[in-house]
N, C-alpha and C positions, 0 to 999 in steps of 0.2 A: 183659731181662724183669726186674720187678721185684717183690716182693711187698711189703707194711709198709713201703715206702720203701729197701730193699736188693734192692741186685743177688743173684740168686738162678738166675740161666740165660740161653739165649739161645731165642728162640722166631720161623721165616718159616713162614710160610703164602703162598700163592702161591692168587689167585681167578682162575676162566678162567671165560667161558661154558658149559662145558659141566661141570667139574666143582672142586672144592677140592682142592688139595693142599696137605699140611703137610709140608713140608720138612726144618725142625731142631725139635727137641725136645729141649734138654738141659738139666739141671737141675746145680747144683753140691755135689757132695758131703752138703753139710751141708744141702741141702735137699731133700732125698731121704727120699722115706717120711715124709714128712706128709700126702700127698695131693695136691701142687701138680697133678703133671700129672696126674692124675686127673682132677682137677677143669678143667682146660683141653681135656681130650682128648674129654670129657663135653659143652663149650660145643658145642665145632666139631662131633662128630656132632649133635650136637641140629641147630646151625646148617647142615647141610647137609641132616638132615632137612626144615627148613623151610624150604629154598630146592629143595626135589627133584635135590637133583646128588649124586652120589658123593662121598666124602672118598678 
C-alpha cells in the first residue's frame, strides 16, 4: 500500500458474492496516527454499505 508515493503498509481485501472481507491491515510505524486506516477502513464500510454485503 502506498500513500504520497511511499510504502506505508500492506493492505488484502478478499470480495465474495455474499460478503467483503478485509484481511490485512497494517500500517508501518511511522504511519500510524495520521488517519491512513481510518480513512480506508471508512471507504470499505461505506463500500459494503453500497453493495448490501457485510464487511
Amino acid at each position: 500500500m502506498q500513500f504520497e508515493s511511499k510504502d506505508v503498509g500492506c493492505l488484502a481485501i478478499e470480495y465474495y458474492p455474499s460478503h467483503i472481507q478485509l484481511t490485512k491491515l497494517y500500517l508501518l510505524p511511522n504511519f500510524q496516527r495520521f488517519g491512513i486506516g481510518t480513512f480506508i477502513l471508512r471507504q470499505l464500510i461505506s463500500e459494503a454499505k453500497d453493495k448490501e454485503k457485510p464487511l
